[in-house]
C-alpha positions as CSV (number, residue, x, y, z in Angstrom):
1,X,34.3,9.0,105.0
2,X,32.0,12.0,104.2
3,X,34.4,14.8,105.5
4,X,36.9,13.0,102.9
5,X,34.1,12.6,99.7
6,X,33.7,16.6,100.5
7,X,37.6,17.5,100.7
8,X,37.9,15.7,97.0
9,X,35.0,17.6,95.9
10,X,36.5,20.3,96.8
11,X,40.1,19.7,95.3
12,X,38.0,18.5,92.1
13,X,36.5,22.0,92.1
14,X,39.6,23.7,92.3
15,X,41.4,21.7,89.8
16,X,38.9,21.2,87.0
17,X,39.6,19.2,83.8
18,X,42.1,20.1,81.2
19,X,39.8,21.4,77.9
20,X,42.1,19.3,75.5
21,X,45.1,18.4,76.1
22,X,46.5,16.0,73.8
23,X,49.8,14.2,74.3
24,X,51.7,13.2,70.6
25,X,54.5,10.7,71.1
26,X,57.1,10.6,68.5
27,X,59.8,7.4,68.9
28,X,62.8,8.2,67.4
29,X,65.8,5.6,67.2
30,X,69.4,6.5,67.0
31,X,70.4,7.7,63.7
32,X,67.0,8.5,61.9
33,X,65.9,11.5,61.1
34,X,62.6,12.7,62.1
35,X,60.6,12.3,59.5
36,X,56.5,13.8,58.8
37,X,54.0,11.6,60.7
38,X,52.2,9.5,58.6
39,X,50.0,7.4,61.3
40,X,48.7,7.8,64.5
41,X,47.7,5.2,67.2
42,X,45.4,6.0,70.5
43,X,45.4,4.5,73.4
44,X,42.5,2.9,72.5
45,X,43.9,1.6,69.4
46,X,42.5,3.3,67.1
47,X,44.1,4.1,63.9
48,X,44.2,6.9,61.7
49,X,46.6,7.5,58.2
50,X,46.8,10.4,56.3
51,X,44.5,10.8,53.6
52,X,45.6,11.6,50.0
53,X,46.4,15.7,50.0
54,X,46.0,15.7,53.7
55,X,49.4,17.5,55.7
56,X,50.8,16.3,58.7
57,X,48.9,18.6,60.7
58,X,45.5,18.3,59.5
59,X,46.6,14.5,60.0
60,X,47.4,15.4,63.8
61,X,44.1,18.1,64.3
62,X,42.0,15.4,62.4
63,X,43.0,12.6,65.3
64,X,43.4,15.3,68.2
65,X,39.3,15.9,67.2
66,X,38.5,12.0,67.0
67,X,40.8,10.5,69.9
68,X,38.9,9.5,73.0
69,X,40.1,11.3,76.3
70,X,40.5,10.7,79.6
71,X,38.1,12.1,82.1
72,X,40.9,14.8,82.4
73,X,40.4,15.5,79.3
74,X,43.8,14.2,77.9
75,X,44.3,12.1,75.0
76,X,47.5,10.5,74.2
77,X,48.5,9.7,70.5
78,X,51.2,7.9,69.0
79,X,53.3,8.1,66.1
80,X,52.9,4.3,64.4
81,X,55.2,4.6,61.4
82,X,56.8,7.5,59.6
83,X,56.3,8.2,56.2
């Protein structure tokens, strides 16, 4: 068991975490146009909207910031509704 706790140790040393890596998933059905993101949803299920005057990427950089991660350091968001 201890020569296999040191092998991941090792592998873990190799491989370490992502900095950010931040996953956005758009759904898209047949027929619509993508459209700007208006909200996002984490796994978690937090929320977050765009705030008066705020673009869709200070929208996406705002939630990429706030969204909890993995211990990867991955987060994944999702688009709730568009605009």
């Amino acid at each position: 068991m201890q020569n296999l706790e040191k092998r991941i140790a090792c592998l873990e040393q190799a491989n370490p975490p992502a900095k950010v890596l931040t996953i956005i998933r758009l759904i898209v059905g047949t027929g619509q146009l993508i459209g700007e993101v208006c909200r996002l949803r984490g796994d978690d299920k937090e929320m977050w909207a765009r705030l008066p005057g705020e673009t869709e990427r200070e929208l996406i950089d705002r939630a990429t910031l706030e969204v909890k991660r993995s211990p990867r350091g991955v987060a994944r968001l999702i688009e709730v509704m568009p605009c």
